[in-house]
LOTORTI-359992 format. One record per residue (C-alpha): x, y, z. Coordinates in steps of 0.05 Angstrom, whole numbers, padded with zeros to 5 digits, always signed. Layout:
XYZ ...
//
This chain:
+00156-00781+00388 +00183-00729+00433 +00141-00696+00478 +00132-00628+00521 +00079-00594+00558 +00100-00534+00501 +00121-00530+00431 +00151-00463+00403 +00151-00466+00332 +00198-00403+00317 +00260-00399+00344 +00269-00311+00341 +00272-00270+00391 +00190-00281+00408 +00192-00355+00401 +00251-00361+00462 +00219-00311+00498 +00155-00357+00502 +00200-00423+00524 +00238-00379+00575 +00171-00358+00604 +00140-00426+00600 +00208-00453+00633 +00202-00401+00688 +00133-00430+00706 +00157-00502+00701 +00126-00519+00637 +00175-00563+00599 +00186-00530+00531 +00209-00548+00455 +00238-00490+00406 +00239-00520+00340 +00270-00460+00280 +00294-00483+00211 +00340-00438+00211 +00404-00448+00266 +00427-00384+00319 +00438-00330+00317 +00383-00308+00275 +00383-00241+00252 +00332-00185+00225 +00329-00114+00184 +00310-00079+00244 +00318-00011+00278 +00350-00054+00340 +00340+00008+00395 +00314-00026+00459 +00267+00029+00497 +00271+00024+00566 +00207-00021+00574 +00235-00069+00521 +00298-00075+00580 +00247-00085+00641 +00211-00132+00603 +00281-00178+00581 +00299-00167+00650 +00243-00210+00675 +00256-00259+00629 +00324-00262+00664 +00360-00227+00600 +00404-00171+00627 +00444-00115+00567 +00487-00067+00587 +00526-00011+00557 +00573-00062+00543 +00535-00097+00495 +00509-00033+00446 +00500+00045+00460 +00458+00076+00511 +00410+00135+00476 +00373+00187+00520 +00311+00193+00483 +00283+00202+00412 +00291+00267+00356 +00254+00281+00306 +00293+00317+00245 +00261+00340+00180 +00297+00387+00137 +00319+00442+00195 +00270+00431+00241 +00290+00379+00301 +00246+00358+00356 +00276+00321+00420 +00249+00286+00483 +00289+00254+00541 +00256+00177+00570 +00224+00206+00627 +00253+00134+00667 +00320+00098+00645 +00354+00104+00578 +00351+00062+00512 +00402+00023+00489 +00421+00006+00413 +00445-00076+00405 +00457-00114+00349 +00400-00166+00330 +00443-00226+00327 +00483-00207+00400 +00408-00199+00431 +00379-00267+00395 +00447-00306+00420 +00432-00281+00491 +00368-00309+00490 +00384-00370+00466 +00439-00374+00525 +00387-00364+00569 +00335-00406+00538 +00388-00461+00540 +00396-00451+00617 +00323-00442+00632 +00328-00521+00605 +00289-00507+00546 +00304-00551+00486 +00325-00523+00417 +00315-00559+00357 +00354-00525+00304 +00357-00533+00231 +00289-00559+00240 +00228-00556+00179 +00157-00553+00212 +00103-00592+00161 +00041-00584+00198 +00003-00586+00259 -00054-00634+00280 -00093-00630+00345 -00034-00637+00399 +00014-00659+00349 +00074-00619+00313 +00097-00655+00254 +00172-00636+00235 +00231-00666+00196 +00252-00699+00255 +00187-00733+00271 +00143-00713+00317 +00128-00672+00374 +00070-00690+00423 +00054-00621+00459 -00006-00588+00508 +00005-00518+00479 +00027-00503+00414 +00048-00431+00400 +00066-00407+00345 +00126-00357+00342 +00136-00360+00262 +00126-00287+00246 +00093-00233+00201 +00070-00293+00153 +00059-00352+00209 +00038-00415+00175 +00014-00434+00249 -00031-00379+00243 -00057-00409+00174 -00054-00480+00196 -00097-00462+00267 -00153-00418+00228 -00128-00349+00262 -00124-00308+00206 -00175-00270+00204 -00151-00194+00205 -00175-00134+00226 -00131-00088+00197 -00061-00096+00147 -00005-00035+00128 +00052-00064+00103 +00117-00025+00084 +00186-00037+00066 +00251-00037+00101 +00334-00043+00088 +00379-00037+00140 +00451-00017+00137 +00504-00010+00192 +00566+00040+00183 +00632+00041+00219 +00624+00112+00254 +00619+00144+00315 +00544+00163+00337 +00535+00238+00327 +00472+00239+00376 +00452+00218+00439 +00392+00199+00403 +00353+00147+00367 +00327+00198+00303 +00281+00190+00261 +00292+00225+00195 +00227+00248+00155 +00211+00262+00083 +00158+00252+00029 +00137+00187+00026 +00195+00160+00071 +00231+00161+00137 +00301+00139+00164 +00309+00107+00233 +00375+00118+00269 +00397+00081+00319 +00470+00086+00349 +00496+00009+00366 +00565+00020+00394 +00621+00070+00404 +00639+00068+00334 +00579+00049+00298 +00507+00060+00273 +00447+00030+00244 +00404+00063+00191 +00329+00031+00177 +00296+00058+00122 +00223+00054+00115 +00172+00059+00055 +00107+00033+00034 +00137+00029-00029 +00192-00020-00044 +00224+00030-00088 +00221+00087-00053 +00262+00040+00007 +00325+00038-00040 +00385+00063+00010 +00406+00114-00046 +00342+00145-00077 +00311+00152+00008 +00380+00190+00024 +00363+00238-00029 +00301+00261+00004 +00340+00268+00074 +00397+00320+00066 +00415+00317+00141 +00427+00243+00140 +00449+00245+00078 +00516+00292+00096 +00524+00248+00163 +00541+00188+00123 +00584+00215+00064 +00640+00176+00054 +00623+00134+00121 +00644+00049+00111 +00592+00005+00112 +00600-00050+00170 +00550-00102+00139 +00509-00119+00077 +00440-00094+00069 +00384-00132+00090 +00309-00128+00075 +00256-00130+00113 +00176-00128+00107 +00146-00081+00171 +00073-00093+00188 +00008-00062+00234 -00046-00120+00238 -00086-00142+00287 -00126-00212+00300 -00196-00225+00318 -00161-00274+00356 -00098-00307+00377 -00117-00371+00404 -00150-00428+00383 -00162-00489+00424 -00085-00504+00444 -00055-00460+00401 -00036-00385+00416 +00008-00336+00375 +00062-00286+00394 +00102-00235+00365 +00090-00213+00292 +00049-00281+00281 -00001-00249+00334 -00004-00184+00300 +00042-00129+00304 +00063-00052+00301 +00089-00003+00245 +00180-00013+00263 +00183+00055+00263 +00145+00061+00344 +00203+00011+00366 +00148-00032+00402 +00160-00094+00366 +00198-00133+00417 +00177-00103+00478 +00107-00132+00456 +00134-00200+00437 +00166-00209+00511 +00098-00183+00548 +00051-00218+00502 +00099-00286+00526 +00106-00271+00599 +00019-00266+00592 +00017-00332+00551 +00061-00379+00602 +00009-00344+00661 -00049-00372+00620 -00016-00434+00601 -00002-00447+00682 -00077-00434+00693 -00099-00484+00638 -00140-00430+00600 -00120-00382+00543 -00174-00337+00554 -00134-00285+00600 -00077-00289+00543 -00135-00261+00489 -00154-00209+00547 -00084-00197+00561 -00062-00192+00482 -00101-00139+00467 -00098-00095+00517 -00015-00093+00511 -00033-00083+00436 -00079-00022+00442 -00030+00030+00462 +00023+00015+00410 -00030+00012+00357 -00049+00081+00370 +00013+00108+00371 +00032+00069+00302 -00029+00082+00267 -00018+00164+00289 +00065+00160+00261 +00034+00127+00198 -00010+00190+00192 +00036+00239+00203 +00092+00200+00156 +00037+00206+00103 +00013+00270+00101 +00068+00335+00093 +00029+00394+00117 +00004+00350+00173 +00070+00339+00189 +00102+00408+00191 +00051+00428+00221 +00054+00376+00284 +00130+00395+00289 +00132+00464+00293 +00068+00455+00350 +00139+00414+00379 +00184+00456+00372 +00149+00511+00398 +00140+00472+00465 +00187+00416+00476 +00160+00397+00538 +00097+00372+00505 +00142+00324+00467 +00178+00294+00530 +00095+00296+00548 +00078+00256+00485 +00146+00206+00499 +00122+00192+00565 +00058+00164+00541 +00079+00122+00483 +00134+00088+00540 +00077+00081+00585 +00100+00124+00641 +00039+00170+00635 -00030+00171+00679 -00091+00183+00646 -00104+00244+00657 -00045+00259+00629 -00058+00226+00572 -00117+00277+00570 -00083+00334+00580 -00026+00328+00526 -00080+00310+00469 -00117+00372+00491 -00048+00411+00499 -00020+00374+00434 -00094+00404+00388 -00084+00473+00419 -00011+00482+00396 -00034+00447+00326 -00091+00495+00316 -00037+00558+00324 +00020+00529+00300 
//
């Protein structure tokens, strides 16, 4: 029987997040994955600039070397584009697989071990039964994703809400046309854009209907994007991908906590997804240090709440047309309430301005 004062069970980019933080406060840490590095995901792969603070405590560093630097985010529905500058740093696109192998480089330093190729069976008390054998461990977390068995096998999943939509992901050899991450809208589907490297681009396409995800039948709904990638070479196969916005009554039980999309998680198309994973880590190694996972529950849903707004508000607008057009021409009519709005959802607004750009944001609506 091995043993460790953690166990990760998960072995993505949340699950060595969590051993790299426990590592960092001395807690001697186990990653066990079936799967073996580097582990890749249908995912929009733009890091906002809070995703990059957040790796950079972990002791992660990217650089422009590693993807494409983007200034901010546009919105683009048939003739009518929207676009807001970071109001601190820039984002930068990276492939999944390049960020997941430099974690794992810097799990392996921290002196975490990895347990590749790895089947988990079960949990019991302060045991993690694998196909190895087993694991004796003080904290279990459980870094398994969107459909965590942990979360089954602990008694967490009780839910207080669940949207789930469809992605596919393609990459195409070509040179970024924006300085942007985009995000393309349309009836009943958007596009997100995200530019990777000098001479190429990811496209996420999102849907809460698995049909209306299909690469071809989404492009035909988004005539911009659709004439930006005509004739452009693909650089990898599709993948597929299910996006979800839960939330937990809780995410600990006893000695076992959850991260990442096992914890709960936000709609892809906010980009919060692993900016939440690395916070909600760096909260759970405090807690585990102090011997009590009640400041992790505390700490959980607090860096949930703002992110769940902002997904909950997308998903509205992505559903409903009129609001929609409506909401961008109050944009376009004054851009600097969309830096306004940007600010907030990176977290680089006050309150009361937070105040002031909803009341701002329902005057321009109302005369739009």
């Amino acid at each position: 029987m091995e043993r460790a004062d953690v166990c990760v069970i998960g072995g993505g980019p949340a699950g060595l997040a969590a051993a790299i933080a426990a590592r960092q406060r001395g807690l001697s840490a186990i990653v066990v994955d079936a799967l073996e590095p580097p582990i890749d995901k249908a995912c929009g792969e733009g890091l906002l600039p809070e995703t990059q603070e957040a790796l950079g405590e972990l002791g992660v560093a990217v650089s422009s070397e590693d993807g494409c630097r983007f200034r901010g985010i546009r919105f683009v529905e048939r003739g009518t584009q929207v676009s807001a500058e970071f109001p601190a740093g820039q984002g930068i696109g990276i492939r999944r697989t390049l960020l997941h192998q430099k974690l794992v480089e810097r799990a392996e330093d921290c002196g975490a071990q990895l347990r590749w190729q790895t089947t988990v069976m079960g949990i019991a008390a302060s045991v993690v039964k694998n196909s190895r054998g087993e694991i004796a461990a003080r904290w279990i977390v459980g870094a398994d994703g969107s459909s965590s068995r942990v979360r089954r096998w602990s008694g967490l999943q009780d839910s207080t809400r669940n949207t789930w939509r469809h992605a596919k992901r393609r990459h195409y050899h070509m040179k970024p046309w924006s300085p942007y991450a985009e995000v393309h809208w349309a009836k009943q589907v958007q596009a997100y854009v995200t530019p990777i490297g000098a001479e190429e681009v990811c496209i996420v396409v999102l849907a809460e209907l698995p049909g209306d995800a299909d690469f071809a039948k989404a492009l035909g709904k988004l005539p911009e994007l659709h004439e930006r990638l005509c004739g452009a070479e693909l650089a990898s196969r599709e993948r597929g991908a299910v996006t979800a916005m839960h939330g937990l009554t809780r995410v600990t039980r006893g000695n076992v906590a959850l991260v990442g999309d096992a914890s709960g998680g936000v709609d892809a198309i906010t980009g919060e997804g692993l900016r939440l994973a690395f916070r909600q880590s760096l909260a759970l190694a405090e807690a585990m240090g102090r011997n009590d996972l009640s400041g992790y529950e505390r700490a959980h849903r607090e860096l949930a709440r703002r992110p769940l707004r902002m997904g909950k508000l997308m998903l509205l607008v992505g559903r409903n047309q009129r609001l929609r057009q409506r909401s961008f021409a109050a944009l376009a009519s004054k851009p600097q309430l969309f830096e306004d709005l940007l600010a907030i959802h990176v977290g680089q607004a006050s309150r009361t301005e937070i105040v002031g750009t909803g009341l701002e944001l329902g005057w321009q609506f109302l005369t739009a």
